[in-house]
DSSP file (Angstrom, degrees, kcal/mol; ACC not computed):
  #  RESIDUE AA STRUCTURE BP1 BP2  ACC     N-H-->O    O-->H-N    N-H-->O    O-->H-N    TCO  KAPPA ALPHA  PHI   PSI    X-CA   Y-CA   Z-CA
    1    1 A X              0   0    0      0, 0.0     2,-0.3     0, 0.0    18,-0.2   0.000 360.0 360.0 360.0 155.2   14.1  -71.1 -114.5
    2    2 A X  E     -A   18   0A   0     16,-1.8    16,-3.6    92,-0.0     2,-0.7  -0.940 360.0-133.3-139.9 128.5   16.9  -68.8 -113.9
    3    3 A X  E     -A   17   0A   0     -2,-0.3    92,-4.9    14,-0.2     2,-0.5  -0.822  27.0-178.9-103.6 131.5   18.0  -68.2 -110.6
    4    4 A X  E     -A   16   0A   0     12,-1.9    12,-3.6    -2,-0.7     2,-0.9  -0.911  14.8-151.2-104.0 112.3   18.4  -64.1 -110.1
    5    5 A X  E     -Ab  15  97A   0     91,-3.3    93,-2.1    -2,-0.5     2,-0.8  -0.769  14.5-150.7-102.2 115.6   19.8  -62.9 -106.4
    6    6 A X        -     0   0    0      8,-2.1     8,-0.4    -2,-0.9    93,-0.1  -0.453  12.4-156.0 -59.9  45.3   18.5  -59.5 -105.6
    7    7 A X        -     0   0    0     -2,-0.8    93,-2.5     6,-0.1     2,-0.2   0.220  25.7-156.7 -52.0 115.3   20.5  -57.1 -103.4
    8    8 A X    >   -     0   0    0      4,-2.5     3,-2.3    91,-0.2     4,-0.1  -0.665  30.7-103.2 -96.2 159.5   17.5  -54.6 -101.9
    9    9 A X  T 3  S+     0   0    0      1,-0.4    -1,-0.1    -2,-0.2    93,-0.1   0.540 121.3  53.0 -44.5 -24.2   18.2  -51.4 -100.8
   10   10 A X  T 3  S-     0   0    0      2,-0.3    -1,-0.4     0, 0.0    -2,-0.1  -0.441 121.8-104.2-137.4  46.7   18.0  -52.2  -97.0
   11   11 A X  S <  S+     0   0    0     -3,-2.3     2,-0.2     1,-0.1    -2,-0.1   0.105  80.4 116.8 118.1  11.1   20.7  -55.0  -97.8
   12   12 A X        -     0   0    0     -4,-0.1    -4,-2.5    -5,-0.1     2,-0.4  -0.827  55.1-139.0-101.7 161.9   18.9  -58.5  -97.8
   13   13 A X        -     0   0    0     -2,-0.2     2,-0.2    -6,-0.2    -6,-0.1  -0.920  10.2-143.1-130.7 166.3   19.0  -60.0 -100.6
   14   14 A X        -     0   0    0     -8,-0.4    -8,-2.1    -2,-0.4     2,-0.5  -0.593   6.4-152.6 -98.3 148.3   16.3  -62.2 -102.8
   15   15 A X  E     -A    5   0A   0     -2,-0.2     2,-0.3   -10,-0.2   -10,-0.2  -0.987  16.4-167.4-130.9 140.2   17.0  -64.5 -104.4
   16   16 A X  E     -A    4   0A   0    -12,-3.6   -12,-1.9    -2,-0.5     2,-1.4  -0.906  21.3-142.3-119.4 132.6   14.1  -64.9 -107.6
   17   17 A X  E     -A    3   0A   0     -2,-0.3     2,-0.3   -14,-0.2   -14,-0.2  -0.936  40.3-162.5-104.4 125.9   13.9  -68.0 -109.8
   18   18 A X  E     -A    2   0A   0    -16,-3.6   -16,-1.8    -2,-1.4     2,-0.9  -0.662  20.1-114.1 -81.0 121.4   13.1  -65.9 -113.1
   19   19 A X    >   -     0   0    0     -2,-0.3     3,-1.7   -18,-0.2    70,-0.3  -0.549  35.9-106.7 -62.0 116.4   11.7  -67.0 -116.1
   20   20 A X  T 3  S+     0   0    0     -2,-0.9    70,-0.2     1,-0.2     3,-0.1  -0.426 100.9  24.5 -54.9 140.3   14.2  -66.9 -119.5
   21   21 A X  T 3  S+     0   0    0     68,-1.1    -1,-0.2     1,-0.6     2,-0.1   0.122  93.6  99.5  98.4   2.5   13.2  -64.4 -121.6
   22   22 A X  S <  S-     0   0    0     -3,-1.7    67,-2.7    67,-0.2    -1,-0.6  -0.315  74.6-106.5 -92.0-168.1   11.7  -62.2 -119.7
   23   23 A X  B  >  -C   88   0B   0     65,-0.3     4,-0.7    -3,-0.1     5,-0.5  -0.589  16.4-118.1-109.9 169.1   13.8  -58.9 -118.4
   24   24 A X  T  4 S+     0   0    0     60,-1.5     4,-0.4    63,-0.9    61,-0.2   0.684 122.1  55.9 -78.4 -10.9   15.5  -57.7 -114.7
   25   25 A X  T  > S+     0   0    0     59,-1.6     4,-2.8    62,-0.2    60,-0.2   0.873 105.8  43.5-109.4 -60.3   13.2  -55.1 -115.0
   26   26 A X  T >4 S+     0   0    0     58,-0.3     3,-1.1     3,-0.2     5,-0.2   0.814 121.9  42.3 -47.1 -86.7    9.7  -57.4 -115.4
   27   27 A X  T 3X S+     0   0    0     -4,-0.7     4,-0.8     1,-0.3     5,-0.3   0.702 117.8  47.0 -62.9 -44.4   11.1  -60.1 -112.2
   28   28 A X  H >> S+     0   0    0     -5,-0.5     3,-2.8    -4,-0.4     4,-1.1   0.965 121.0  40.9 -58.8 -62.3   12.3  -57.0 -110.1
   29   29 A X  H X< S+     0   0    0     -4,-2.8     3,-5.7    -3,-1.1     2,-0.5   0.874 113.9  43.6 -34.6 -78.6    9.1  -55.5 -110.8
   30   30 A X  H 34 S+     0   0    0      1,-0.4    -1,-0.3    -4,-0.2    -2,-0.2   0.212 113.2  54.3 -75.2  30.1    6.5  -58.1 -110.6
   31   31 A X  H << S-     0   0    0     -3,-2.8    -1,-0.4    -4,-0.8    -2,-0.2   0.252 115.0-121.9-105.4   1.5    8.3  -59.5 -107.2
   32   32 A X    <<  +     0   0    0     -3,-5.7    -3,-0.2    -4,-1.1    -2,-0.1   0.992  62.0 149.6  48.6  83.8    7.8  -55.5 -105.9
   33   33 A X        -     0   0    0     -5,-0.3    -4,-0.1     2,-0.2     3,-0.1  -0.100  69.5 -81.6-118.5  38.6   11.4  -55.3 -105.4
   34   34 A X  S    S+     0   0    0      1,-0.3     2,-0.3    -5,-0.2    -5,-0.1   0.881  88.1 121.0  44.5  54.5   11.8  -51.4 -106.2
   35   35 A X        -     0   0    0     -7,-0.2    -1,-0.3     1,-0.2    13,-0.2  -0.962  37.4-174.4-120.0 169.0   11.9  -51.2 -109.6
   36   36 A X        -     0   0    0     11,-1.5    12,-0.2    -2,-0.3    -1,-0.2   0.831  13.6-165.0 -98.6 -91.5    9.6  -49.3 -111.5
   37   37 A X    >   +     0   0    0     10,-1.4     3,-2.5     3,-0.0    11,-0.2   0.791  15.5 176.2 114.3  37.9    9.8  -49.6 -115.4
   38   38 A X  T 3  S+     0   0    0      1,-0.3    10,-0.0     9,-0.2    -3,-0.0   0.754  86.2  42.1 -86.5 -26.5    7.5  -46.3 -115.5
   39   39 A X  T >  S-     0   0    0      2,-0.0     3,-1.0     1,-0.0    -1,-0.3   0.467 108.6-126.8-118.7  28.9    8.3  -47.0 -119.6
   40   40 A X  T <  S-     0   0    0     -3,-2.5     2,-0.2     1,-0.2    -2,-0.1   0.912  76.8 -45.3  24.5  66.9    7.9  -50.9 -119.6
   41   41 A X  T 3  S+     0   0    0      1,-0.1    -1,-0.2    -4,-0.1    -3,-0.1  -0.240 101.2 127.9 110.8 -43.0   11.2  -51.4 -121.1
   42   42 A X  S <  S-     0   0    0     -3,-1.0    -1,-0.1    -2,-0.2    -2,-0.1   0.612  75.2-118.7 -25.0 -50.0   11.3  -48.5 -124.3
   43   43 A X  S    S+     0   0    0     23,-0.0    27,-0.2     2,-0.0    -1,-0.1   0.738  86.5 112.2  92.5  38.3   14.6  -47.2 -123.0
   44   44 A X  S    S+     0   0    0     26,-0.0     2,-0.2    -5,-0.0    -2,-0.0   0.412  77.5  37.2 -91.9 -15.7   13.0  -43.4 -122.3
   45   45 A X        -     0   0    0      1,-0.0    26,-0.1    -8,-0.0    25,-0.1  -0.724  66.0-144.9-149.5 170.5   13.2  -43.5 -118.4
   46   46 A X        +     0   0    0     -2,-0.2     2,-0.9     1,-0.1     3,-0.3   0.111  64.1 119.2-126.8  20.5   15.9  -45.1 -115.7
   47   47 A X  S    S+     0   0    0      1,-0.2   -11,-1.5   -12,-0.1   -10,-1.4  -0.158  71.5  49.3 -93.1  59.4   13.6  -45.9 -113.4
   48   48 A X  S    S+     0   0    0     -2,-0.9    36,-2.1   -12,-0.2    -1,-0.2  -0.433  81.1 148.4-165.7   7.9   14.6  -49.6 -113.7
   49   49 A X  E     +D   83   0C   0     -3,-0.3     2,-0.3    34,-0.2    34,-0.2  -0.402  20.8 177.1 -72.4 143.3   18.3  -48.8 -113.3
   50   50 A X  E     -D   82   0C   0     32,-3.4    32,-2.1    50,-0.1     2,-0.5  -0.916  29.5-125.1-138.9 163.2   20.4  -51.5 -111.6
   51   51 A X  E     -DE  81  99C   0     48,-1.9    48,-4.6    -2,-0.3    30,-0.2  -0.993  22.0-149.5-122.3 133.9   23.9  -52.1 -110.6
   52   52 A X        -     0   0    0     28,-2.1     2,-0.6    -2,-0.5    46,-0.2  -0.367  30.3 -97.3 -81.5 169.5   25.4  -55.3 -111.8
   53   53 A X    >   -     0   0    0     44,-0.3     3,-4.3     1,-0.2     4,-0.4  -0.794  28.8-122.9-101.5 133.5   28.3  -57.2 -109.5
   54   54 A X  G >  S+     0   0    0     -2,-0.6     3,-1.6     1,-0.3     4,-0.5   0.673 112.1  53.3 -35.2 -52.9   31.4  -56.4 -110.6
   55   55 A X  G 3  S+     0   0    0      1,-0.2    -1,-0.3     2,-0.1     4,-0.1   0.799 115.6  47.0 -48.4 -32.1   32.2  -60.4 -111.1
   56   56 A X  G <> S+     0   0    0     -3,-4.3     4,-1.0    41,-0.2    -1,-0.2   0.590  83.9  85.7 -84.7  -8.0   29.1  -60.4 -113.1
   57   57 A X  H X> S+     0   0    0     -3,-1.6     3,-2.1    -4,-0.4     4,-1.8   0.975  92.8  55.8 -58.3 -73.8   29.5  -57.0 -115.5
   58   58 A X  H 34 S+     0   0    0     -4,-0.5    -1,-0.2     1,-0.3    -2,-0.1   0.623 111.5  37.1 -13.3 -39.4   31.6  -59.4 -118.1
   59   59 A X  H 34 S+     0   0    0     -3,-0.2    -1,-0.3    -4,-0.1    -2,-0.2   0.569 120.6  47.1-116.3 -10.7   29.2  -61.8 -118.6
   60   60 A X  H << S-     0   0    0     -3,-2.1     2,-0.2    -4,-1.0    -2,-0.2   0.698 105.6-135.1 -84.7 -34.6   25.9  -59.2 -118.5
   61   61 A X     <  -     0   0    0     -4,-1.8     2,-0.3    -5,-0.1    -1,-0.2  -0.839  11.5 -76.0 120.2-172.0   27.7  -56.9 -120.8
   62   62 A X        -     0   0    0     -2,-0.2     2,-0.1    -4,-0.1    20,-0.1  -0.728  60.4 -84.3-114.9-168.5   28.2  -53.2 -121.0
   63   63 A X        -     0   0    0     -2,-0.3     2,-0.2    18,-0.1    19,-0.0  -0.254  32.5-121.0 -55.9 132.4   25.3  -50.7 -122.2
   64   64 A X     >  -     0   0    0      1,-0.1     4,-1.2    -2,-0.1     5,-0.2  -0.736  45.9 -98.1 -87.0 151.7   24.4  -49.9 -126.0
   65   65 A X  H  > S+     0   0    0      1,-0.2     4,-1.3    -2,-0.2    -1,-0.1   0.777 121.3  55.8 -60.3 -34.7   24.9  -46.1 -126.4
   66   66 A X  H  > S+     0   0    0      2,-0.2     4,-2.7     3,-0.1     3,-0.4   0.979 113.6  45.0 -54.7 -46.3   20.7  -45.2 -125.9
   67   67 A X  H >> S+     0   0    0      1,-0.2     3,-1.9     2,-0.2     4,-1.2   0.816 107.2  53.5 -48.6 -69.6   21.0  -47.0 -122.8
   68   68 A X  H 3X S+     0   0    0     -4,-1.2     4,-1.3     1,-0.3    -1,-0.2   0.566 108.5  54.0   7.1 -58.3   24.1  -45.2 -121.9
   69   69 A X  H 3< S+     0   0    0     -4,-1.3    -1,-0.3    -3,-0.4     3,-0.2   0.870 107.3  49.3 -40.8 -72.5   22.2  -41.9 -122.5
   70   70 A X  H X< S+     0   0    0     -4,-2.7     3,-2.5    -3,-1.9     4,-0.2   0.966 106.7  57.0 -49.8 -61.2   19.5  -42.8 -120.2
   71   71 A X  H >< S+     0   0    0     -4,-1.2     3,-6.2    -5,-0.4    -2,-0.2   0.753  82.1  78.8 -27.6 -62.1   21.7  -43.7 -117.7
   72   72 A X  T 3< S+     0   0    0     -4,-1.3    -1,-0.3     1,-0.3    -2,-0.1   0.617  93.0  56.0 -27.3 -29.2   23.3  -40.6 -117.6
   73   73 A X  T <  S+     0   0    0     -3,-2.5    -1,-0.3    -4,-0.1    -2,-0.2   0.653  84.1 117.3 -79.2 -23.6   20.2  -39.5 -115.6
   74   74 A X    X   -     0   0    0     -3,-6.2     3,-1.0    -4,-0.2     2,-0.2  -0.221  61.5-123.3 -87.8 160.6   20.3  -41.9 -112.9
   75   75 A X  T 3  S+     0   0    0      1,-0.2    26,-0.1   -29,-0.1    -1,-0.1  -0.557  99.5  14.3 -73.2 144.9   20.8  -41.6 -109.4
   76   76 A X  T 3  S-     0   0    0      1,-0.2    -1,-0.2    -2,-0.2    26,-0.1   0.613  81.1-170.1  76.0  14.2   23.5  -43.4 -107.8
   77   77 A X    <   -     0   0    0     -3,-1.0     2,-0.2    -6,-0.1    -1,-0.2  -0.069  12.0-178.6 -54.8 132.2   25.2  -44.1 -111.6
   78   78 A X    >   -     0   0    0      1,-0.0     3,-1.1     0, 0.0   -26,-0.0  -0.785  46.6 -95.1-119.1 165.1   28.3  -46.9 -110.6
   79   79 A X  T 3  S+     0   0    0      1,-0.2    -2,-0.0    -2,-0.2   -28,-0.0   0.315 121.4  44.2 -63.6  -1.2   30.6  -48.2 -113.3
   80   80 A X  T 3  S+     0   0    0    -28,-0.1   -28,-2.1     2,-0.0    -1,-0.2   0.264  81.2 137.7-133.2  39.9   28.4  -51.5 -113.9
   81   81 A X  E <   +D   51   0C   0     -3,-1.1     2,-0.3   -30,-0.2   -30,-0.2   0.057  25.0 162.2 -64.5 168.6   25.5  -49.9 -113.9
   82   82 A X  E     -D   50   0C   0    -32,-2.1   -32,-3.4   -34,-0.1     2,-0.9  -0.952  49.1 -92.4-174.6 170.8   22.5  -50.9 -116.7
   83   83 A X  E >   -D   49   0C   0     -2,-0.3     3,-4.6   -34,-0.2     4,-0.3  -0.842  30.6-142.7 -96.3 110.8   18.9  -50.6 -117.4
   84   84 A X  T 3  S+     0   0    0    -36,-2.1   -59,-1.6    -2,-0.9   -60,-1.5   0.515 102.1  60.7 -60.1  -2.7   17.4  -53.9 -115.8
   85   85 A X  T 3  S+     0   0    0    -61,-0.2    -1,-0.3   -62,-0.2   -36,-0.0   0.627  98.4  57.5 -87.5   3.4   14.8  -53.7 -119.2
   86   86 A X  S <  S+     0   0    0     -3,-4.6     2,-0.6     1,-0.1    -2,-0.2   0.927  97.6  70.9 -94.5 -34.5   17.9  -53.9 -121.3
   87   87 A X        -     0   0    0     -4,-0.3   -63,-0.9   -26,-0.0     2,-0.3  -0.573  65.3-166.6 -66.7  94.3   18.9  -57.3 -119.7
   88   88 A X  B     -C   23   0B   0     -2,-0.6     2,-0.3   -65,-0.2   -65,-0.3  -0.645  28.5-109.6 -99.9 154.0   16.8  -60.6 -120.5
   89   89 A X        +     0   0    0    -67,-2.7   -68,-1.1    -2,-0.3     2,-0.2  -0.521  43.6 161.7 -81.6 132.3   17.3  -63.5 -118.4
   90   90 A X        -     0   0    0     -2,-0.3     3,-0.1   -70,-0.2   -72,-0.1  -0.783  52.4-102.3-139.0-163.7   18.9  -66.5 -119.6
   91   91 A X  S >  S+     0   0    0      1,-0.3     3,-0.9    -2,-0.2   -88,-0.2   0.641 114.8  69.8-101.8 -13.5   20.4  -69.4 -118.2
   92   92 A X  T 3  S+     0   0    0      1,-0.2    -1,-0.3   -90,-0.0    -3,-0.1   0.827  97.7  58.0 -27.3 -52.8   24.0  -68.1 -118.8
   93   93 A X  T >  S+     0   0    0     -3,-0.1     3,-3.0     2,-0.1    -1,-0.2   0.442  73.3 143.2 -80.4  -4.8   22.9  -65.5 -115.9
   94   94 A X  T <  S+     0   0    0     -3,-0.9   -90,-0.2     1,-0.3    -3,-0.1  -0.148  78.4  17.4 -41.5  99.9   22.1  -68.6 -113.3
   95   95 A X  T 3  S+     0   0    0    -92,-4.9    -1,-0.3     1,-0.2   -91,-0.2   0.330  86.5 168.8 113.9 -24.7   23.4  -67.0 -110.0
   96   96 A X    <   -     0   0    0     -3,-3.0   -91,-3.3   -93,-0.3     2,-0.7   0.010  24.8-149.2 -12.9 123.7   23.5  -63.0 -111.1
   97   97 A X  B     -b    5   0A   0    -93,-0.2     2,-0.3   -44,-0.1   -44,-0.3  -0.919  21.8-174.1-105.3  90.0   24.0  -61.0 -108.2
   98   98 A X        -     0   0    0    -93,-2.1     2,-0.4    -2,-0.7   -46,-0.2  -0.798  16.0-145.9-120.8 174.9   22.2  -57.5 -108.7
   99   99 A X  B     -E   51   0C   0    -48,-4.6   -48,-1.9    -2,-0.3     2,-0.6  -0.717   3.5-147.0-114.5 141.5   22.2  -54.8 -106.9
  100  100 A X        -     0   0    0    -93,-2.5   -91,-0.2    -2,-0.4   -50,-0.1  -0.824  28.9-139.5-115.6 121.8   19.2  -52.3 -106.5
  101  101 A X        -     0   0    0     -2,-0.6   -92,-0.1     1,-0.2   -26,-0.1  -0.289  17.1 -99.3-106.8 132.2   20.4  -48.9 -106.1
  102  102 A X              0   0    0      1,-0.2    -1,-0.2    -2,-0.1   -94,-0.0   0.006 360.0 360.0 -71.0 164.2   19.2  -46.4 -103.9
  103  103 A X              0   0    0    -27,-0.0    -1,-0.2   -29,-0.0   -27,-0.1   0.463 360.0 360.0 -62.0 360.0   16.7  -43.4 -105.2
């Protein structure tokens, strides 16, 4: 297990021990932490958009140009933003700080 710290909108944060291999987009979901996934994962929709923490961008990545695309659509878009389906959990990520970004 992989521990994932949630920042929520109304500024506590969670902290989730996440299964590897799964995505930011399942644990956010199936803990109801406001994400949605309305396209479980496909990379059609943003409703799974997250902001990574800047100390963490490096080591998450940046976006492959479809995400990139999608993105373009979200609300709140920051410079380490990503689509939490694009991001699978490993144990490299032990300690992730993300952030969930307001509607």
């Amino acid at each position: 297990m992989t521990s994932i710290n949630f920042k929520l909108r109304n500024g506590e944060l969670r902290k989730i021990n996440a299964e590897d291999g799964l995505t930011l987009m399942e644990v956010a979901r199936d803990n109801d932490l406001g994400i949605e996934g309305t396209c479980g994962g496909s990379i059609s929709c943003c409703t799974c958009h997250v902001v990574i923490e800047k100390d963490w961008f490096s080591k998450v990545g940046p976006a492959n140009p479809d995400e990139e695309d999608m993105l373009d659509l979200a609300v709140d878009l920051q410079s380490t933003s990503r689509l939490g389906c694009q991001i699978e959990v490993t144990p490299e990520l032990d300690g992730l700080i993300v952030n969930i970004p307001n509607e």
